[in-house]
C-alpha positions as CSV (number, residue, x, y, z in Angstrom):
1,X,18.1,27.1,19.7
2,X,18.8,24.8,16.9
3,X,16.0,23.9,14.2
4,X,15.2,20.1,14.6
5,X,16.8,17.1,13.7
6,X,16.2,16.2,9.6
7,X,13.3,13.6,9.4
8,X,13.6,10.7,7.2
9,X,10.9,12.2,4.4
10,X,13.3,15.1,4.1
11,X,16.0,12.7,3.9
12,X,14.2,11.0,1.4
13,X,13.8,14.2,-1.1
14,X,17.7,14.9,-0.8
15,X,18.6,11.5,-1.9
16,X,16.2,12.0,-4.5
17,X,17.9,15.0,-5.8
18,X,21.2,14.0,-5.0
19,X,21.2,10.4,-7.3
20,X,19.1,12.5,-10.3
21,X,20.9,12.5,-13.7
22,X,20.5,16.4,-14.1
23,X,20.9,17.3,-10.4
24,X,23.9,19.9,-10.9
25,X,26.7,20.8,-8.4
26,X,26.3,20.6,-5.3
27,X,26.2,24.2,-4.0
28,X,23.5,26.8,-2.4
29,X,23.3,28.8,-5.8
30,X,21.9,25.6,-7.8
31,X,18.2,25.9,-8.5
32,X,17.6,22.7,-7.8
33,X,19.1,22.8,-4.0
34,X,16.9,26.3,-3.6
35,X,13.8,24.7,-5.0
36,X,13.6,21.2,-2.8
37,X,14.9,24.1,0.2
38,X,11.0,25.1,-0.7
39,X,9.8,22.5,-0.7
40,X,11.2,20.8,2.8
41,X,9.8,24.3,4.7
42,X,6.5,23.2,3.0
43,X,5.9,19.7,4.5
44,X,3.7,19.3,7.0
45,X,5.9,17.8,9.2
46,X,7.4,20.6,12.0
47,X,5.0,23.2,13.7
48,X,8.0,24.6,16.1
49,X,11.1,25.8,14.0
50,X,13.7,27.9,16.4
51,X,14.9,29.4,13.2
52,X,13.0,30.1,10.9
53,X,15.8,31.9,8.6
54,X,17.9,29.1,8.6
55,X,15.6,26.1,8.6
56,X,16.3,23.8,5.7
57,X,18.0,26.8,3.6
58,X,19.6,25.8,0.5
59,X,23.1,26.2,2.2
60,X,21.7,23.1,4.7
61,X,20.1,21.5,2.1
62,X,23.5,21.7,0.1
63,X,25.4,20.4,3.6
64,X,22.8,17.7,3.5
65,X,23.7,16.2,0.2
66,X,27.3,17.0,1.0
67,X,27.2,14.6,3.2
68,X,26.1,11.6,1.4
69,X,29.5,11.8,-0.6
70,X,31.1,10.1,1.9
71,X,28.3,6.8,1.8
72,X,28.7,6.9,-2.1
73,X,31.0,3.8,-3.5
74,X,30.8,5.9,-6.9
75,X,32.3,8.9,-5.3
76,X,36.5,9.2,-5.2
77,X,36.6,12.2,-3.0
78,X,36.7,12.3,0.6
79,X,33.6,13.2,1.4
80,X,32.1,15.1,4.4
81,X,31.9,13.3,7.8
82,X,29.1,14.6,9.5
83,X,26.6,12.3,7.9
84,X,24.0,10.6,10.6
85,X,23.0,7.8,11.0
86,X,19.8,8.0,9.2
87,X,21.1,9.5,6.0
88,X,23.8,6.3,5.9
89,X,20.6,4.2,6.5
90,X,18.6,6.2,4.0
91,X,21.0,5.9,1.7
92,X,21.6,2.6,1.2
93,X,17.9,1.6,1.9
94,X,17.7,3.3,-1.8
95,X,20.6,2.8,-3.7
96,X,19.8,-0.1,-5.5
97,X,16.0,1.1,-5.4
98,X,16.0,4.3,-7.2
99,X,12.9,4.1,-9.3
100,X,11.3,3.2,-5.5
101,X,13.2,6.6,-4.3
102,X,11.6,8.7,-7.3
103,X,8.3,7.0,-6.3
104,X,8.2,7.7,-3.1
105,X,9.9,11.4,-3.2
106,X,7.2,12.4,-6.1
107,X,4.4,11.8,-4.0
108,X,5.7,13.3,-0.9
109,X,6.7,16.4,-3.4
110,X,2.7,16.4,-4.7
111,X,1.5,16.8,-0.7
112,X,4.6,19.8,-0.4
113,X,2.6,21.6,-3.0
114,X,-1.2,21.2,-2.3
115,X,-1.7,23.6,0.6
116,X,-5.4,21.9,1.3
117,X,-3.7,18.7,1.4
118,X,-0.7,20.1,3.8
119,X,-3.1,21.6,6.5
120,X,-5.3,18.1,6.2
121,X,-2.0,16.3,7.3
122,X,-1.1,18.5,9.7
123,X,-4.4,17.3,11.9
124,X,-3.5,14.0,11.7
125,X,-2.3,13.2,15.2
126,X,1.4,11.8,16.3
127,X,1.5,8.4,17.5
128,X,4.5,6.0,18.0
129,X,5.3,5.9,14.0
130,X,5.6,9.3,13.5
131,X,7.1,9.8,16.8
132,X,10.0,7.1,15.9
133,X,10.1,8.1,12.6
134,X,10.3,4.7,11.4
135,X,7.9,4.3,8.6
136,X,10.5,3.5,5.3
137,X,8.4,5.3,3.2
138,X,8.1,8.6,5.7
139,X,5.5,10.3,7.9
140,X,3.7,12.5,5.2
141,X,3.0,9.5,3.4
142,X,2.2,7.3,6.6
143,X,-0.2,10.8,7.7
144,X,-1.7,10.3,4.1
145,X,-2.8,6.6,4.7
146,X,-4.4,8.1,8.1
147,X,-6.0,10.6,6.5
148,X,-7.4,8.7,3.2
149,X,-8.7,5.3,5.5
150,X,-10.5,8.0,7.7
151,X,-12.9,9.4,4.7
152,X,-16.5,9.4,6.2
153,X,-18.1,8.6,3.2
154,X,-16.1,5.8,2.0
155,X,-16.2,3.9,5.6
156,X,-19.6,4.5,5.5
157,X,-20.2,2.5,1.7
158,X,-18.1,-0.4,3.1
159,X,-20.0,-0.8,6.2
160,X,-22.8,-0.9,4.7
161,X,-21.8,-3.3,1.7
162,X,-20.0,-5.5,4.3
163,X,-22.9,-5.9,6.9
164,X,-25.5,-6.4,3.6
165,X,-23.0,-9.5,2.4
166,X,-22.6,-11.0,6.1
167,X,-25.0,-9.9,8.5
168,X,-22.2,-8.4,10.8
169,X,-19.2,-6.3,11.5
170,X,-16.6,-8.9,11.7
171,X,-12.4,-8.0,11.8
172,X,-11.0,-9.4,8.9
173,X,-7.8,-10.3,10.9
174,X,-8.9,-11.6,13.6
175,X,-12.7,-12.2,13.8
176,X,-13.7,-10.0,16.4
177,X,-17.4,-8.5,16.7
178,X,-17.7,-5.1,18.4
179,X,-21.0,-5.3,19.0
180,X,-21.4,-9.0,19.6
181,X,-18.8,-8.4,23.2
182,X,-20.2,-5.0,23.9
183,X,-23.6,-4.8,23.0
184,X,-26.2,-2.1,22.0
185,X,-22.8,0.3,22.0
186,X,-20.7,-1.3,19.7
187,X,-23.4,-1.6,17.2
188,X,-21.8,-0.3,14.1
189,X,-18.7,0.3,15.3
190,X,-15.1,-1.4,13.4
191,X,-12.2,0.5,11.8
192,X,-10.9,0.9,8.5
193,X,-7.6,0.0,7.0
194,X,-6.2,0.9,3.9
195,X,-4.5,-2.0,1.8
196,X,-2.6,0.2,-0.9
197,X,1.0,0.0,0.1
198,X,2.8,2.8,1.1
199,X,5.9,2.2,-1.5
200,X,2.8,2.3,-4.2
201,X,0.7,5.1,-2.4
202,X,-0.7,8.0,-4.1
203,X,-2.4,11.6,-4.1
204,X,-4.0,11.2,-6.6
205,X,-5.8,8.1,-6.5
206,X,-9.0,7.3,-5.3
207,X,-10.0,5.0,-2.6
208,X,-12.4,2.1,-3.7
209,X,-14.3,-0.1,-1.1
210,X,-11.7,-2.6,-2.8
211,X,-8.9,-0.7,-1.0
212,X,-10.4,-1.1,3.1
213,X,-10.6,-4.2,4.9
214,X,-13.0,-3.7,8.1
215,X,-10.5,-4.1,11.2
216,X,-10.7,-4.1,15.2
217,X,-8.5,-1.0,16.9
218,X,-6.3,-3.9,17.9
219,X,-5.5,-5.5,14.7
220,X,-5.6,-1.9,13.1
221,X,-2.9,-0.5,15.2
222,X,-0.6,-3.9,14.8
223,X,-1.0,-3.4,10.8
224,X,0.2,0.0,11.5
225,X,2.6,-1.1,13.7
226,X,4.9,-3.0,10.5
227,X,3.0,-0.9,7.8
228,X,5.7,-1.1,5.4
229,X,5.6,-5.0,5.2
230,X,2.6,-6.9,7.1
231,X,-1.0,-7.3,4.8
232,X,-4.4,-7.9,6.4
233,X,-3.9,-11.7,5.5
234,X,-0.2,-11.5,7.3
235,X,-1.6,-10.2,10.2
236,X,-4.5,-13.2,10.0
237,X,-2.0,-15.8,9.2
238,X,0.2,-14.8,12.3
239,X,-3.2,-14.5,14.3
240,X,-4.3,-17.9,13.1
241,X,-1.1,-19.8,14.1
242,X,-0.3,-18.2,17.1
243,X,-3.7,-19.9,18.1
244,X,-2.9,-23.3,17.2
């Protein structure tokens, strides 16, 4: 059985190495190639690989940057011509946004390596982003804005510091009171967004009350829905205007 198709994270790394200033030839003996080959069979991204031996080896990490040759108006050759879809997407996407390309690829190369971070990714359930693959910035770093806007603790402060300002549990995009349209059992009850971008998204940082804005499931799962481009205050606008 073939191993599955590449996914646009992996893509992501590739074009990172592949537009660096000291990336080498293009070949399965370059270090560079056998390192990120490493690194793509560490992201927490496939759970079922038909072959194992040949799953993102540097000889298909070395096809992969092969193929954006032929994308590549700097490139005079020919080129190879099995390129997909999603690589000539990828590739432009980033071509004029390099220094975006090398921020995004870092962080995604930061989860690779923490193994306590990879299995904490690998909980965070599939839903119709990941399953598309759509998010611009990649599903390890979409998983990672799952995983940070679900930390107990933190939901838990803001909560508190929201209810202790307002009196109640309100969406901040549209309004909606869990508790004031069910009762005794939504008492409590809201979600939490992260605001960060996930362009400007990191490991490292840490999440401040500043970063979550109290949503409904509703409004959470629309924000999630566009999370490379719609804010809180988007989503409110659009809420807001659809109503008059």
């Amino acid at each position: 059985m073939r191993n599955p198709k590449w996914h646009r994270d992996e893509i992501i790394l590739a074009l990172d190495l592949y537009f660096s200033d000291d990336r080498g030839s293009i070949d399965d003996k370059n270090k560079k190639i056998v390192h990120l080959s490493k690194i793509l069979n560490d992201l927490p991204l496939f759970t079922h690989r038909p072959d194992e031996t040949r799953f993102r080896n540097a000889n298909g990490v070395t096809l992969k940057l092969a193929n954006f040759l032929v994308f590549d108006p700097e490139y005079k050759g020919k080129g190879m011509s099995s390129g997909s879809k999603l690589d000539k997407s990828v590739f432009e996407e980033f071509y004029h946004e390099r220094k975006k390309l090398r921020r995004i690829a870092a962080e995604i190369i930061k989860v690779a390596e923490d193994p306590n971070l990879r299995n904490e990714l690998s909980k965070v359930e599939e839903d119709e982003q990941t399953k598309m693959d759509s998010v611009l910035e990649g599903q390890v770093l979409y998983k990672l804005h799952k995983f940070k806007e679900r930390n107990v603790r933190i939901i838990t402060s803001k909560k508190d510091q929201v209810f202790k300002n307002l009196g109640k549990l309100a969406c901040e995009a549209c309004v909606f009171e869990f508790e004031g349209y069910y009762g005794e059992i939504g008492k409590g009850y809201i979600e939490c967004h992260h605001r960060t971008p996930l362009s400007s998204f990191k490991v490292a940082t840490t999440t401040t009350l500043d970063d979550l804005a109290l949503v409904c499931s509703n409004c959470h799962r629309m924000l999630h829905r566009r999370i490379d481009t719609i804010t809180v205050e988007d989503l409110k606008m659009m809420i807001l205007y659809d109503r008059i």
